[in-house]
N, C-alpha and C positions, 0 to 999 in steps of 0.2 A: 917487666915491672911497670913501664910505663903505661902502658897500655891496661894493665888492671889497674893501676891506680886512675886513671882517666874514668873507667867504668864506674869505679866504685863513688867517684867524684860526682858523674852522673847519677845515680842513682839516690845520692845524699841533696841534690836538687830536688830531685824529684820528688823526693818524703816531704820534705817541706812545703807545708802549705800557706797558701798566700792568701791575705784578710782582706778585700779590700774595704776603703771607707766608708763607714755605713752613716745612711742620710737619716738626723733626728726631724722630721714633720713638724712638730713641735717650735721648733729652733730654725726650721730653715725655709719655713713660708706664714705669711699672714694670713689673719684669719679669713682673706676672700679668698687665696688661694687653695688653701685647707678644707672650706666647701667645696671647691670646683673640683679638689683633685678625691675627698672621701665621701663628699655627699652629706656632710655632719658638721658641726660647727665645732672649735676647739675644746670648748667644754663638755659638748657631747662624749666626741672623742674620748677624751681624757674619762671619762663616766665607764665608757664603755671596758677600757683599761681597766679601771679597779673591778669590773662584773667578771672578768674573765681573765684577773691576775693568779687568783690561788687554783686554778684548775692549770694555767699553762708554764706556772713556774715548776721546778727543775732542781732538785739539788744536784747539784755539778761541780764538780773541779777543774770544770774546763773551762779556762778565761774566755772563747769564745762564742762561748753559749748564748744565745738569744734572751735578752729578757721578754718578758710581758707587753713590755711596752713595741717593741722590732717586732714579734709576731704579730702585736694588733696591727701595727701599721702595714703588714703586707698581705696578713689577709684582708683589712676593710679595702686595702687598694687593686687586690685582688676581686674582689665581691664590686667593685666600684666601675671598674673598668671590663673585666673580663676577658682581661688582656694573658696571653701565654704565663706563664710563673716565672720564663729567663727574662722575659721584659720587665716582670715587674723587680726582680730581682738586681737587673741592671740599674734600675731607680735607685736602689734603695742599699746597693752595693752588697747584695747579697748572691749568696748561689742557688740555684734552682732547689736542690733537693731542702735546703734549708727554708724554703719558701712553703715547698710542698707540704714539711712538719707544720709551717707555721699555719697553713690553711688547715689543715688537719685535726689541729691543738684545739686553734682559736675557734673553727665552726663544733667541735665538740662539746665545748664550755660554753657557746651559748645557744646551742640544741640542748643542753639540761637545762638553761635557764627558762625556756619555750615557757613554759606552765605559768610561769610568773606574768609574764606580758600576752599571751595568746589568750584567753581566757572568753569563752561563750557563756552568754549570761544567762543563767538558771533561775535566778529568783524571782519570785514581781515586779518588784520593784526595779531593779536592772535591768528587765525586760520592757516595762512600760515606759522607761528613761529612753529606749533604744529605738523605740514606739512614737516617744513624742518627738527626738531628735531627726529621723527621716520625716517626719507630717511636719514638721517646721522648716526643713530648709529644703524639702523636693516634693512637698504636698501630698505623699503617698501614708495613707493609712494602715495599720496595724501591720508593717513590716520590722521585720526583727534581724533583717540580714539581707546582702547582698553577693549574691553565688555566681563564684563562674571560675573555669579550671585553664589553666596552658600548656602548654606542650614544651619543655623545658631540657633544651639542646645538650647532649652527655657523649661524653668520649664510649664509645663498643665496648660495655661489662666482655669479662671474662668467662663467662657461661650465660647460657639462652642468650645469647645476644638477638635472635631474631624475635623476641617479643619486645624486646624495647622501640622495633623498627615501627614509626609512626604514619599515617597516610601520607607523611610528605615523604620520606625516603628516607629518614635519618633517623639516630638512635636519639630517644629522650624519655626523659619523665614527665607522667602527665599527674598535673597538680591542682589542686581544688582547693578556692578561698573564700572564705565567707567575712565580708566585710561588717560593720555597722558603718552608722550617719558618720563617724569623726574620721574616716577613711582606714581604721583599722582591724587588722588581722581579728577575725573573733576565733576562726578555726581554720587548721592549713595540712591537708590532707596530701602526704607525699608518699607517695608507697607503689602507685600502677604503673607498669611499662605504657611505655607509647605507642603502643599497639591499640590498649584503650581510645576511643574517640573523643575527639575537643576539636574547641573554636578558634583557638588561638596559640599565637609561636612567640614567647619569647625571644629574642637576639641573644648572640652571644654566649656559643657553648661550653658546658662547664669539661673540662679538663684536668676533671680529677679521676678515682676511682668510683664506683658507685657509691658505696658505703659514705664517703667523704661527700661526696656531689649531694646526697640527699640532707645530711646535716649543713653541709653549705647554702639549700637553698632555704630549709627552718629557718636558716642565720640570720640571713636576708631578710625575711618576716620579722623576726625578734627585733632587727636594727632599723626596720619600717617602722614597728610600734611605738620605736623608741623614740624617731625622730619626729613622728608625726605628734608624740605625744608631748614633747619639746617645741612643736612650731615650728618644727625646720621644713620650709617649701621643696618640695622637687624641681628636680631640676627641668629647664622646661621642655626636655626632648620625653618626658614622664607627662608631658601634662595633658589631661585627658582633652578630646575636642575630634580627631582629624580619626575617620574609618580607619577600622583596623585592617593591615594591606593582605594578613594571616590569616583570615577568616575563610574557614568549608563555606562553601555552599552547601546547602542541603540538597539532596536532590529529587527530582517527584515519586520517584517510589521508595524513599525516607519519609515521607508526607504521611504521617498516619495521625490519625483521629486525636491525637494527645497534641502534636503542633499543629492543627489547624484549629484548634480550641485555644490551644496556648496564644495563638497570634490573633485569634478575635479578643482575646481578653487584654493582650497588650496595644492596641488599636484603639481598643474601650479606653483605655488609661490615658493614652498620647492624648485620646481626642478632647481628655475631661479635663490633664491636665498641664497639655501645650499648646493646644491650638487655641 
């Protein structure tokens, strides 16, 4: 009897599950630290909470359910950091799989917002605004966009995984963005294995599912436009200047009549208008 009562003792531990203290962002850093640690300023933040409350609220009866607010904060610190989900989870006094909904939820809600903030301008008028904004602050004439794709580091999908595998040797998604003058998203094309060729690699691989990894890096776009469109600077390890260390070579029997034209005409441009 002792001895089954001892089992049964253990086993009533065992169901028991333990909460620990979950950290409010909000409540428990100022607003420099609140940059540094989401890349957004408090009000940002808080903005981006109400954008993607009624998508990852929950009717529930379980007192320990996540609101709105604990999944934004682990996924933007997720999205921010690139850090494993039990690290960020250890911040933020949460457990891994509860991290993993919240990246999940939160990049879902605002991968339907995309349309609202991604938006390539069609009209004349937006077109010739887009027209005058690069001739004014890079001296470049009737340009309407600024293109170029990376190579976007992802955990091995569960089928074809060898089309995701990139000229570097790792699984990724390769991604295409077409900027305007104000440094934002006008169009962000995520859909080819890394198989397809590009120029450039990303850091920091995403570590989630495919499915999830691709709405996660929409995310990231949506909460670029958001910030840039708010004034929030990058951080300065983003800030453009220093060669990129990621960058192909081309090499001479890639050299076909299309980039040896393309590199006389961007030579023409340096020389008309940097030198």
């Amino acid at each position: 009897m002792a001895l089954l009562q001892a089992i049964l003792e253990e086993n009533k531990i065992r169901r028991n599950r333990i909460f620990r203290d979950r950290l409010n962002p909000l409540d428990a850093y100022d607003d420099a630290e609140i940059l540094s640690r989401y890349r957004m300023t408090r009000q940002c933040l808080m903005d981006v909470i109400d954008i993607v409350r009624k998508d990852v609220s929950h009717e529930t009866k379980r007192s320990h359910a996540l609101t709105p607010e604990e999944q934004t904060f682990a996924a933007l610190r997720y999205y921010a950091t690139g850090s494993f989900q039990q690290v960020v989870g250890d911040i933020l006094g949460l457990s891994q799989p509860s991290v993993s909904r919240a990246v999940k939820n939160v990049s879902n809600a605002l991968a339907s917002f995309a349309g609202q903030v991604i938006q390539f301008p069609t009209d004349c008028r937006k077109l010739q605004t887009v027209k005058e904004g690069f001739m004014e602050k890079f001296g470049f004439p009737n340009v309407i966009g600024c293109v170029d794709g990376s190579f976007i580091p992802i955990k091995a999908p569960s089928s074809r995984e060898d089309v995701y595998v990139c000229r570097k040797g790792f699984h990724a998604v390769n991604v295409q963005g077409i900027c305007d003058s104000q440094k934002k998203f006008t169009n962000l094309l995520v859909k080819f294995p890394g198989s397809a060729h590009d120029a450039f690699i990303w850091s920091g691989a995403i570590t989630v599912e495919l499915t999830t990894a691709v709405k996660a890096i929409i995310s990231t776009g949506v909460l670029h436009n958001i910030c840039e469109s708010k004034g929030i600077p990058l951080p300065e390890v983003y800030q453009v200047g220093a060669e990129d260390e990621g960058s192909e070579d081309i090499t001479p029997t890639d050299r076909g009549q299309d980039v040896v034209e393309g590199e006389a005409v961007r030579a023409s441009l340096i020389r008309a208008h940097f030198v």
